[in-house]
C-alpha positions as CSV (number, residue, x, y, z in Angstrom):
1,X,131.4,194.5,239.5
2,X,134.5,195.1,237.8
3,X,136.5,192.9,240.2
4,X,134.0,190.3,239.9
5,X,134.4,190.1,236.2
6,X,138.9,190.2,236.4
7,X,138.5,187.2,239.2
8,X,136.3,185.3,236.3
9,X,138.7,185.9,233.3
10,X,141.6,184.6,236.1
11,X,139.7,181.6,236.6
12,X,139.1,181.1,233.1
13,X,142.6,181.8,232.0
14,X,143.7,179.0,235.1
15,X,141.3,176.5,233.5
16,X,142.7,176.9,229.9
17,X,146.0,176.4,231.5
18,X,145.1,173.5,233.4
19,X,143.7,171.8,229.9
20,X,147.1,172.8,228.1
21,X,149.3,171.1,230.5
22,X,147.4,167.9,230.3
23,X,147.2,167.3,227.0
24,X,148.7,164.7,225.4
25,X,150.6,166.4,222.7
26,X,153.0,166.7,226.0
27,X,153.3,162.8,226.4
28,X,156.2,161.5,225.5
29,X,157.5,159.9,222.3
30,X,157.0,155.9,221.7
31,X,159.8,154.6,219.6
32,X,160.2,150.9,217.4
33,X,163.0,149.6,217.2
34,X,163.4,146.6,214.6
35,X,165.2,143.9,215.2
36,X,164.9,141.9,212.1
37,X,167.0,139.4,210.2
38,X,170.4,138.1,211.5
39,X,171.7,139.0,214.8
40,X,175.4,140.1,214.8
41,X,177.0,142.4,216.1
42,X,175.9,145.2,213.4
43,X,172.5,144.7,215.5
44,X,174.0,144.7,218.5
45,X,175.5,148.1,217.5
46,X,172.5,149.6,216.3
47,X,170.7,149.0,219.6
48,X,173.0,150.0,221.6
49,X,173.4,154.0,219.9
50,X,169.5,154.1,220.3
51,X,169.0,153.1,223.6
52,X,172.4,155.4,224.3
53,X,170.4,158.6,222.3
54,X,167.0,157.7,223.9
55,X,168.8,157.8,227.6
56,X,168.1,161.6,228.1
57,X,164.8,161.9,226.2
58,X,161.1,161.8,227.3
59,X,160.6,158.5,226.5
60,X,156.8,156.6,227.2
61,X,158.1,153.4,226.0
62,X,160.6,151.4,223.7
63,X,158.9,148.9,221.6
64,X,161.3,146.0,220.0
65,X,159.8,144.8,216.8
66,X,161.4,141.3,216.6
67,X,160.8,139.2,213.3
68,X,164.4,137.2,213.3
69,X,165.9,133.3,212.7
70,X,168.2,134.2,215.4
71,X,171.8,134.9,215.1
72,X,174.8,135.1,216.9
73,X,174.5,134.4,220.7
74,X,177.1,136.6,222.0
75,X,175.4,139.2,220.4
76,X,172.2,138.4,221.5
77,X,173.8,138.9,225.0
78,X,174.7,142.2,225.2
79,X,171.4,143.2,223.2
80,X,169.8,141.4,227.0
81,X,171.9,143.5,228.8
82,X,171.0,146.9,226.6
83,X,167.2,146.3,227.5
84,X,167.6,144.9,231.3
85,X,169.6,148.1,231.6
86,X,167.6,151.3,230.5
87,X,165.8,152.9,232.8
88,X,162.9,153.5,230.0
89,X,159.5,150.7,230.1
90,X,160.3,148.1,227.0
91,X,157.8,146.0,225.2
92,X,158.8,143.1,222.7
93,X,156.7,143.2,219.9
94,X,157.1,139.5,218.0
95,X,155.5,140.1,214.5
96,X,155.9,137.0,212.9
97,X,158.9,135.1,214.6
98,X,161.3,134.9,217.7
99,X,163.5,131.8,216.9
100,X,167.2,131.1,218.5
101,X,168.6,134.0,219.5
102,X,165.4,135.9,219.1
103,X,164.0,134.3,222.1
104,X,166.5,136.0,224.5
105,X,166.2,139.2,223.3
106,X,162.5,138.8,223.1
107,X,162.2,137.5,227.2
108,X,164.4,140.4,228.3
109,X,161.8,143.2,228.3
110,X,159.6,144.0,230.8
111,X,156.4,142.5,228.5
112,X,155.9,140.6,225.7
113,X,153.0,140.8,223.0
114,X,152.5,138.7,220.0
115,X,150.9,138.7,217.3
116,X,148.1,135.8,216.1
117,X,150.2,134.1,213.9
118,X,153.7,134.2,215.3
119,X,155.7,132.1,216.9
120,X,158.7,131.4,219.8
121,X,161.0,129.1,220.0
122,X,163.8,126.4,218.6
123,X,166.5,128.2,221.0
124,X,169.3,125.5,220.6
125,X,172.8,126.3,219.8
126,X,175.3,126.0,217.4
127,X,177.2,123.6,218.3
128,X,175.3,122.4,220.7
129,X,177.9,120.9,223.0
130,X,177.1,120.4,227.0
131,X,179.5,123.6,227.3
132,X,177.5,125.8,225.5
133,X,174.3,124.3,226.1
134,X,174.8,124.5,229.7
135,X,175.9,128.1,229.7
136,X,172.9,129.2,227.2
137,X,170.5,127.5,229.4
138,X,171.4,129.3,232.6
139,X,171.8,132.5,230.6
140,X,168.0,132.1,229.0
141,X,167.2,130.6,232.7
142,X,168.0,133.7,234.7
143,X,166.6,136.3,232.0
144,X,162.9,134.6,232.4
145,X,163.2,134.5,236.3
146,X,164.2,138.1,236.3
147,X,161.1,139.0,234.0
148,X,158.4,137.0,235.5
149,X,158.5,134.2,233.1
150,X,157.9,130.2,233.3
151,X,161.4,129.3,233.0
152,X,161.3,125.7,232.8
153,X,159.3,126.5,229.2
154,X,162.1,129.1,228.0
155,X,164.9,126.6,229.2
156,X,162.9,123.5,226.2
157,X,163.3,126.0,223.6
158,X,166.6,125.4,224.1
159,X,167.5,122.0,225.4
160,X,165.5,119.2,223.8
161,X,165.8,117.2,227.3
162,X,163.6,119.6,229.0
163,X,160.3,117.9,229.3
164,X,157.4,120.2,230.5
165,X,154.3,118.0,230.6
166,X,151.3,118.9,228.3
167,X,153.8,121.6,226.6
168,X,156.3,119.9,225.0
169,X,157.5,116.2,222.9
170,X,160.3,114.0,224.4
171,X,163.2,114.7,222.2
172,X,161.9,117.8,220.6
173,X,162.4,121.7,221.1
174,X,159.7,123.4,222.4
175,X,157.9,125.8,220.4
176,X,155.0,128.4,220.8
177,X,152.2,130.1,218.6
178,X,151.0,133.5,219.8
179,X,147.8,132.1,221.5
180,X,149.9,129.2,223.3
181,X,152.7,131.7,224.5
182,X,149.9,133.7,226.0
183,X,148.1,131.0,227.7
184,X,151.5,129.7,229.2
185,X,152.7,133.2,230.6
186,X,155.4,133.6,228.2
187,X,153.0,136.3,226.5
188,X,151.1,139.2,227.8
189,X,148.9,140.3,225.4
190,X,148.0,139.1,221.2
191,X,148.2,142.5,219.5
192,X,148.0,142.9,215.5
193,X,149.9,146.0,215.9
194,X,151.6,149.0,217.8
195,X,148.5,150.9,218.0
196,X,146.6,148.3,220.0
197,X,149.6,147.5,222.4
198,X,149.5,151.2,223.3
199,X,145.4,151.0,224.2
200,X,145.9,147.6,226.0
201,X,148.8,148.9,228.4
202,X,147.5,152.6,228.5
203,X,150.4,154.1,227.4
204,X,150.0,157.9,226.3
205,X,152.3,159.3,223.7
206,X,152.7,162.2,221.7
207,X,153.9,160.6,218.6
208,X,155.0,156.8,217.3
209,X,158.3,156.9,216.0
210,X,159.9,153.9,214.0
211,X,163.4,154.4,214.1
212,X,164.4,151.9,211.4
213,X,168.0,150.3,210.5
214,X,169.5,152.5,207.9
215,X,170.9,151.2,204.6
216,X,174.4,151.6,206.1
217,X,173.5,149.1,209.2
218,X,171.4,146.8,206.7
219,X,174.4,146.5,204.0
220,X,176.9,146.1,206.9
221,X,174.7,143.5,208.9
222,X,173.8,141.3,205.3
223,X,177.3,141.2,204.4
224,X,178.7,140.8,207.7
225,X,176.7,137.3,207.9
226,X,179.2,134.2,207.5
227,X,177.3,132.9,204.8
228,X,177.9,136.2,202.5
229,X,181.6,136.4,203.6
230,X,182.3,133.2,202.9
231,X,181.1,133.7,199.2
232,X,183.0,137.2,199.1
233,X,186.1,135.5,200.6
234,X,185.4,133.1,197.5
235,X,184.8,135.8,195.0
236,X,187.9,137.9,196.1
237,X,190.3,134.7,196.0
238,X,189.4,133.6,192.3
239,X,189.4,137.1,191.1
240,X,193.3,136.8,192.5
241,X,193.8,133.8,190.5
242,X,192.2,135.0,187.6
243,X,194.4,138.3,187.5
244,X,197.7,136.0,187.8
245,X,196.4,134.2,185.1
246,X,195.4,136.6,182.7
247,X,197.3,139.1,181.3
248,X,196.9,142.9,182.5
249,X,194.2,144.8,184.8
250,X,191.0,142.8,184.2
251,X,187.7,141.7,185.2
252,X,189.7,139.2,187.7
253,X,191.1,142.0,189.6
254,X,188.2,143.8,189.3
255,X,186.1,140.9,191.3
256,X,189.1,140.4,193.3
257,X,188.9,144.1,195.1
258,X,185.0,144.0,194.4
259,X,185.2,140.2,197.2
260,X,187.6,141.7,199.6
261,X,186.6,145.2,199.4
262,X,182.7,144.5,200.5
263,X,183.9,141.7,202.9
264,X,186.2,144.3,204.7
265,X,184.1,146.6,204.3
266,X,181.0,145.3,205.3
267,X,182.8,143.8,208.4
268,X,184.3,147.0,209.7
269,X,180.9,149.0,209.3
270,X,179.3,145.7,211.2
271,X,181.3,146.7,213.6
272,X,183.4,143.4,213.9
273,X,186.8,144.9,213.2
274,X,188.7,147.5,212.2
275,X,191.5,149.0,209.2
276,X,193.5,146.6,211.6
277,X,192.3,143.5,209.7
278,X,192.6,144.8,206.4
279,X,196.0,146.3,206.7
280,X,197.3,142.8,207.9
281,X,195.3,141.1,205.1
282,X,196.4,143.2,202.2
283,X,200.3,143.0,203.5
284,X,200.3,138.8,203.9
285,X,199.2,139.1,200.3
286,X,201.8,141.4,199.5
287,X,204.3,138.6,201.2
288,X,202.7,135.8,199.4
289,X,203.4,137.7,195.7
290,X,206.9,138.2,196.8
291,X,207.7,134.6,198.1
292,X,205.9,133.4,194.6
293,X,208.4,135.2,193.0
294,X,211.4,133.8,194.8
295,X,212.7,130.2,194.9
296,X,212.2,127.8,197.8
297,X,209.4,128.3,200.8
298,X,211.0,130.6,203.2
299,X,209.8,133.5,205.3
300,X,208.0,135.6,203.4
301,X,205.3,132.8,203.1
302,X,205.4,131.4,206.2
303,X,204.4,135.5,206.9
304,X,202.4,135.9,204.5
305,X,200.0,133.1,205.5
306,X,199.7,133.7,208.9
307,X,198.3,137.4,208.3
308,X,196.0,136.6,205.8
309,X,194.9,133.8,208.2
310,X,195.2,136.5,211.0
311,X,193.7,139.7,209.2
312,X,190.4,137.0,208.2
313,X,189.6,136.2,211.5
314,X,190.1,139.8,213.1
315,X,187.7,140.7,210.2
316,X,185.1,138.1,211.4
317,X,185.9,138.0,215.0
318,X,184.9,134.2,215.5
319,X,188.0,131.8,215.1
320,X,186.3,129.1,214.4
321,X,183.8,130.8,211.8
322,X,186.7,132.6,209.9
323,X,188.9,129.5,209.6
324,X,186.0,127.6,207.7
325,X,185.3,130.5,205.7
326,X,188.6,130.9,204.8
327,X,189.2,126.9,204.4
328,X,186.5,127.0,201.6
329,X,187.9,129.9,199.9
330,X,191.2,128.5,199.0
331,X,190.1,125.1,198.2
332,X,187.7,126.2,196.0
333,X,190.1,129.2,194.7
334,X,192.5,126.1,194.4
335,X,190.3,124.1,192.2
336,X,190.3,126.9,190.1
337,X,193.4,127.4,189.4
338,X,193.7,123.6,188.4
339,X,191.2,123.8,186.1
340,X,192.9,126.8,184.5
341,X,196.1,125.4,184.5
342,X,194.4,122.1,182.7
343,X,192.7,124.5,180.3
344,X,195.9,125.9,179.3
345,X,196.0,129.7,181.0
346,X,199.3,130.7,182.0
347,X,200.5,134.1,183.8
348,X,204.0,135.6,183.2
349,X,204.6,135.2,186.7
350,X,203.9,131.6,186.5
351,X,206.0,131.1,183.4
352,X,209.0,133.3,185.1
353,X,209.3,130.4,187.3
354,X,208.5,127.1,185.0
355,X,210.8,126.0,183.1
356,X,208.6,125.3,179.9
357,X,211.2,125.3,176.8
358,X,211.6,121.7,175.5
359,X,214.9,120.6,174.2
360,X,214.1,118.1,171.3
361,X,216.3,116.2,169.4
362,X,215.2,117.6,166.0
363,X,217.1,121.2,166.9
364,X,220.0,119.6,167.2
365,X,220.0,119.0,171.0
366,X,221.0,115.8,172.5
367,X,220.5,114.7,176.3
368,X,224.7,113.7,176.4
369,X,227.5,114.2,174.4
370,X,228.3,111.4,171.8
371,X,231.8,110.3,172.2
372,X,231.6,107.3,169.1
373,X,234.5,109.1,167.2
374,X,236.8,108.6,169.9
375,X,236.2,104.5,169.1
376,X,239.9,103.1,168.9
377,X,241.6,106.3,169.8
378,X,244.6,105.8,172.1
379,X,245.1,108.0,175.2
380,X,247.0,108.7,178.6
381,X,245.5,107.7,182.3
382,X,245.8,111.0,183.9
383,X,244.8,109.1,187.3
384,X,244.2,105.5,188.4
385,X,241.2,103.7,186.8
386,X,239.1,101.9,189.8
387,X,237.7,101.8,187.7
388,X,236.6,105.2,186.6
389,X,238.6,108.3,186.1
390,X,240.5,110.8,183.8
391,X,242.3,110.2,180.7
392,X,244.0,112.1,177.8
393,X,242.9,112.2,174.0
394,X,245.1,114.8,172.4
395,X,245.7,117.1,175.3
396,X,241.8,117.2,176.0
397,X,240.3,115.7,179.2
398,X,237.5,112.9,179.7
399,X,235.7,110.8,182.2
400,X,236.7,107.5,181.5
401,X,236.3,103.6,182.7
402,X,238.5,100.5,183.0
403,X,237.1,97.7,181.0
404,X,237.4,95.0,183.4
405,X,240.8,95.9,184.8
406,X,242.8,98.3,187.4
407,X,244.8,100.4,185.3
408,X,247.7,102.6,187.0
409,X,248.2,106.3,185.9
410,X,250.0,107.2,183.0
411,X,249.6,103.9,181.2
412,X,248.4,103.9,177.8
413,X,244.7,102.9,176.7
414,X,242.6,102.3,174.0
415,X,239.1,103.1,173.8
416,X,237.0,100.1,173.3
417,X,233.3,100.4,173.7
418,X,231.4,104.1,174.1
419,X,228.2,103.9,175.8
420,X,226.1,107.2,175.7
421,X,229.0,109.3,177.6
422,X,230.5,106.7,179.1
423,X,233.7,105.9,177.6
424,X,235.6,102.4,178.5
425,X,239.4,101.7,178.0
426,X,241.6,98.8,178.2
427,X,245.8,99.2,178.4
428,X,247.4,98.7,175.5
């Protein structure tokens, strides 16, 4: 009896084990991951430490919450390569929009949900040259072959000359609605949220983890946007002319370090540069004050220019971006300064170099010398006259001219006619 009753506790202790190991408080963890607003490379650096943290864990699935205008394609390339890489089941989850950029990321997991309202498309690029276009294509191309998707579709988001019949308009980008991406194959399934996507692809998890941008990565990737730099490139540069015109520590040098310090800043924590840019910025200023402050253009400016063109576009790391940016900047710092100089500012440094005192007749100044007292005075050629040079008037020396006449040196002369400081004579 008493062994009957042990081997039934056993079983009943083997049972309750049984139901512990399978419940699913031992699932793994389901994490978001937002991909929302611009794409630069401050997104492209946020992935990539989460998927790079995630690599180890107990992972059920990564879920990409994508509500963006697109961004920056080289970005949006190695955000591709991030998901096509990991080892752990990815889901796009487009809540609202996948536009540009967006649509890359977006087609790169293994599925796709929408939501109702959302949309997908308008993948062309900026600029749109058959370079670019080309290379864009193939890239959005081999992404939807590799993930099961209609290709030809993903390939008119982009390229306007992609006709798909009953899909798209001659001339016109394709675009999809939730319901339209799903009937084409572009979608899996319409979802309003995480919670149904879960139930629809039977994915067991222990908890639902959003592991959202923090305020570092949202201040680095808002700033970090061209737009935004360009108006802090523009804020930093007036606050430069501002300070040179006013006298003291001001509000100008106040905006100034307020424009560059967030542009640098925001840039570097983006992850588009380094202290690099900034040291190189800072010191072609430094060459710039010092070349103001000497004569001439020599190299000091010459220096100064090309680092604060150099340290810019390390700062921005896109040539062609950084030089527009920094093209408006100084025109419109440049405009500025007009105007102020119109409205009557001065700096000291300015005035250390303009010569601003007036010499008016009314002080007693005179723009030549007037020589009508020496009218009828006789003097000594101290060389030929041909007819101008050097006479004698009482052992004193002057420029003089022949009236008319060669006159041979050390003849005698009168002074006949004085014009400004000119002073004719004719031999006596």
């Amino acid at each position: 009896m008493k062994n009957r009753v042990f081997i039934l506790v056993l079983l009943l202790l083997f049972i309750s084990l049984g139901v512990f190991a399978t419940n699913p408080s031992e699932a793994g963890k389901v994490y978001v991951i937002p991909i929302k607003g611009e794409i630069n490379r401050a997104t492209h650096n946020y992935v990539r430490d989460i998927l790079e943290d995630l690599r180890d864990e107990d992972v059920e699935a990564i879920i990409f919450e994508i509500d963006t205008y697109g961004g920056l394609v080289e970005e949006a390339q190695k955000i591709k390569d991030l998901i096509i890489s990991t080892n752990i089941p990815t889901i796009s989850f487009v809540n609202n929009k996948a536009i540009s950029a967006g649509v890359l990321i977006t087609i790169s997991s293994e599925k796709v949900v929408m939501t109702p309202s959302s949309t997908i498309g308008s993948a062309e690029t900026i600029p749109n040259t058959e370079k670019v276009l080309s290379f864009w294509r193939s890239t959005l191309r081999d992404t939807a072959q590799l993930r099961g998707r209609n290709y030809k579709i993903i390939e008119g988001m982009a390229d306007k000359d992609v006709f798909v019949e009953g899909i798209s308009t001659k001339g016109k980008l394709i675009n999809l609605t939730g319901h339209e991406a799903l009937e084409h194959g572009i979608a899996d399934f319409i979802a309003n949220d995480v919670s149904e996507i879960l139930v629809y692809f039977n994915i067991s998890a222990s908890s639902v983890e959003i592991l959202d941008e923090g305020l570092g990565i949202k201040l680095a990737k808002f700033i970090s946007s061209p737009y935004i730099s360009t108006m802090l490139l523009i804020f930093g540069f007036i606050g430069l002319v501002l300070e040179i015109m006013t006298p003291g520590f001001g509000i100008g040098g106040t905006i100034s370090l307020l424009g560059f310090g967030l542009f640098f800043g925001g840039n570097i924590l983006a992850g588009n540069s380094n202290w690099l840019s900034l040291l190189l910025f800072v010191l072609g200023l430094i060459l710039l004050a010092i070349e103001v402050m000497i004569p001439g253009f020599g190299l000091p400016g010459i220096s100064g220019i090309i680092l604060v063109v150099v340290g810019t576009v390390l700062a921005m790391n896109d040539i062609r971006t950084a030089l527009m940016s920094l093209s408006i900047a100084i025109i419109i710092s440049a405009l500025v300064s007009f105007y102020l100089v119109r409205m009557g500012y001065r700096s000291k440094l300015f005035n250390s170099i303009i010569l601003s005192s007036k010499i008016e007749r009314e002080k007693g100044y005179s723009s030549s010398e007037n020589f009508n007292h020496l009218m009828d005075v006789e003097a000594l050629t101290l060389s030929e006259l041909r007819p101008a040079g050097f006479i004698d008037i009482n052992g004193e020396k002057f420029d003089a001219l022949s009236d008319g006449e060669f006159i041979q040196k050390n003849s005698k002369v009168r002074v006949v006619r004085v014009e400004g400081s000119k002073i004719y004579v004719r031999r006596i």
